[in-house]
N, C-alpha and C positions, 0 to 999 in steps of 0.2 A: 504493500500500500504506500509506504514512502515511497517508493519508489514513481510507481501511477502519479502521486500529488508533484513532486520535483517535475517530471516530465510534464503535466500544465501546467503548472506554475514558468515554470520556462517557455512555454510554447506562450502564454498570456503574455509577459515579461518581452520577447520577443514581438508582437503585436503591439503592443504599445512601442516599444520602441522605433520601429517603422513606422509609427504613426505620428507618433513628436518628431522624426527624426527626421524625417524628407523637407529638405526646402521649398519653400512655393517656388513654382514655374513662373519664369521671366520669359518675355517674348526673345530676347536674344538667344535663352536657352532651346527653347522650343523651334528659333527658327535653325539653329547651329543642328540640332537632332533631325530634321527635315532635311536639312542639307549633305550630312552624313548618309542619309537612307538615299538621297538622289544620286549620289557620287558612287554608291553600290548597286543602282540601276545601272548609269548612265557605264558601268565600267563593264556587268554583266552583258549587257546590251553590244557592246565592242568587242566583244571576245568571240569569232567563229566558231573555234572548238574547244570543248570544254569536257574534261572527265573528270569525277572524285569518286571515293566511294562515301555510303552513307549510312545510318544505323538510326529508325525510327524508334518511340516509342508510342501504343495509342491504348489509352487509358478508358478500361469499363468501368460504368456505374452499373450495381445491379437492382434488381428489386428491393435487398435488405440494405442500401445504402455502401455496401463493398466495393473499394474499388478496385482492380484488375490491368494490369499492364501487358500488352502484348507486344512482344518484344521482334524487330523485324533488320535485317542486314540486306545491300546489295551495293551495286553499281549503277553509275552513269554514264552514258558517254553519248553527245549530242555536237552536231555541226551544224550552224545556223544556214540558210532558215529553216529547213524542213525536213533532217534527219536524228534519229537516235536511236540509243540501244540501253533497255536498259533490265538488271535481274534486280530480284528480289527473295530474297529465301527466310522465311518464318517456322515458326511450329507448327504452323498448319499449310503452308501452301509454299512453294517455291516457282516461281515465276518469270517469265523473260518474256519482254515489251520491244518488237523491233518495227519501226516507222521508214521508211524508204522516200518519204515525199509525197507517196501516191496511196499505199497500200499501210495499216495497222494491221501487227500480227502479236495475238497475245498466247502463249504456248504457257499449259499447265506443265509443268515436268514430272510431277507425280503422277498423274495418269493418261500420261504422255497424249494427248490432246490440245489441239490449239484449231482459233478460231481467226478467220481475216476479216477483215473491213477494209471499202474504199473508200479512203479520207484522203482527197489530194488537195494539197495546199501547203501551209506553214507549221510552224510548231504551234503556236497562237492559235490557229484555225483548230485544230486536232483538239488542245486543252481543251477550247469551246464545246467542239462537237463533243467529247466525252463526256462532259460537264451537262449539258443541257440535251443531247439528244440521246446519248446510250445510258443515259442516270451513272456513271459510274467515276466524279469525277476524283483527282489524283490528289490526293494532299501533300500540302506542299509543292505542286505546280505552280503557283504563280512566282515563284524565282526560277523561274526557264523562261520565262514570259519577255518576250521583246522589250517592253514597258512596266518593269517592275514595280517602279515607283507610283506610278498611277494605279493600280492596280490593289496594291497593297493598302494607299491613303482612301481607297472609296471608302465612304460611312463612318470613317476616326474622327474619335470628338475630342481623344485628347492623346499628348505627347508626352513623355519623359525621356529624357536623359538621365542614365543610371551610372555614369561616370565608366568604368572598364572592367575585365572580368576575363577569365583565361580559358579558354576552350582547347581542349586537347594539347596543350602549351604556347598556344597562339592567344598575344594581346588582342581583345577586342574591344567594342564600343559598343556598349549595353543600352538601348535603346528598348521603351515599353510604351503600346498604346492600346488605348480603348477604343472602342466602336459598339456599334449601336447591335450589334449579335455576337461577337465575337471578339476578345483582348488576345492582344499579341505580342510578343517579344522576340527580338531578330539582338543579336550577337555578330560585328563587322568587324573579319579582322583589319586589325589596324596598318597603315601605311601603302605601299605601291600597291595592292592589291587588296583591293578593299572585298572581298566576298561576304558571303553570310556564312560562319561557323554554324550557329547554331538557331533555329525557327521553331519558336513555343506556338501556339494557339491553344485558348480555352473559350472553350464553349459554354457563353453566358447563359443559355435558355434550358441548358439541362441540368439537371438535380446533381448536384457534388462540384461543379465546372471541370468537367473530365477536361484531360488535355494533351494535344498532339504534340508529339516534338521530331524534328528531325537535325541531327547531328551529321554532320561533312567532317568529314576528311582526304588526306592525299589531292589535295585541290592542282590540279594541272591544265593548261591554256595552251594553245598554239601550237597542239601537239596533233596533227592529221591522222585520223582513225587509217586503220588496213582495210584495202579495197571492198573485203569482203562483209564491215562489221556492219552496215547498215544492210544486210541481206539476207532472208531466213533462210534457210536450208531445213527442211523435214527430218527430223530425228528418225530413225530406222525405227518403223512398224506406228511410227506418229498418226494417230486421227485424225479429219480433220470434221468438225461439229461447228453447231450454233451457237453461238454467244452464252445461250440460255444454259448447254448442256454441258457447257466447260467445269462447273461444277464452283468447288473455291476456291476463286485466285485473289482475292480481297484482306486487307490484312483484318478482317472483321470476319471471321468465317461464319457461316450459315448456323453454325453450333450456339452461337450466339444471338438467339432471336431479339429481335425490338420490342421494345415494350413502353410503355407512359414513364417507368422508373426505370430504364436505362440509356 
């Protein structure tokens, strides 16, 4: 039982202290932190090719209030405007995403099955279409997004500047904002390369504010994929199905029904 009381008393203690402790926001401040997030667009945005790898986390609420972390690893590898490659391997689903410009091909690896779609156009166009036409859209896509910065600022009502913070041993600039469904926080490292280390989002409208994070590393630029990496090739004895019957490639798997409490 001491023990229980010490741990809230410190988690209280802790709360207050964030809350006397933050300085009011100055316009200088607020415009310097918009400036910061613009110069990490505007750098993304220049960059033709770009690999890292990355290491998700996506947080369940359940019905008794529990929350649930599902833990998710893979790669990137993207040449602007309208190619990429990208995997994803979880507990439940390992995954590979390849975009040629013209054609989206999403292959389960577990039950060696994959499905096509003809999406021709930009990377931009593809987010969209997945987003609004096939319901399935990518979290954490909008830093691939030509226009980061706009993007990101729709519906923000408010800004901080949270001074610096070290991600994977990279200085960064800790930057936290509100919006009208969803608070977020972006991690830039600091100096000639300004990228995003690290991308929080919590989700205001649901019970516990569960929250997405995705984690970068091995950040590499102006490095030209091999001829062959924006091109699928069929796995020997691979399916090929509809959308529908690909099964779980979602880092949310079906095991996990939706409910009013999660």
């Amino acid at each position: 039982m001491n023990g229980i009381k010490w741990r809230s008393t410190a988690a209280v203690a802790l709360v207050l202290t964030v809350g006397l402790g933050s300085p009011p926001a100055t316009a200088n401040g607020l415009e310097q932190a918009k400036s910061m997030l613009k110069a990490m667009s505007d750098y993304l945005a220049a960059q033709k090719a770009i690999s890292f790898g990355y290491d998700t986390n996506l947080e369940v609420v359940t019905k008794d209030h529990q929350k649930l972390l599902l833990a998710s690893s893979g790669t990137m590898n993207l040449e602007r405007p309208d190619k990429f490659h990208a995997t994803r391997s979880g507990g439940f689903a390992t995954v590979e995403m390849i975009f040629d410009g013209k054609t989206l091909t999403l292959l389960g690896k577990d039950a060696n099955l994959y499905t096509q779609a003809d999406i021709p156009g930009t990377l931009d166009h593809l987010i969209d279409e997945l987003r609004n036409t096939y319901q399935r859209p990518v979290p954490g896509a909008d830093l691939l997004l030509s226009n980061v910065y706009d993007e990101l600022m729709r519906d923000v009502t408010d800004v901080k500047d949270l001074g610096s913070g070290v991600i994977g041993g990279t200085e960064c600039d800790h930057l936290a904002f509100q919006g009208k469904e969803v608070d977020w926080q972006i991690w830039i490292a600091q100096g000639e390369q300004p990228y995003p280390c690290r991308y929080v989002i919590t989700s205001k409208a649901v019970d516990q504010g569960p929250q997405y994070s995705v984690q970068i590393s091995d950040w590499k630029t102006g490095q030209q994929a091999a001829p062959d990496e924006f091109t699928f090739k069929p796995p020997a004895d691979a399916k090929k199905v509809d959308l529908k019957e690909l099964g779980d490639i979602d880092e949310l798997p079906k095991a996990f029904s939706m409910g009013d409490g999660q």
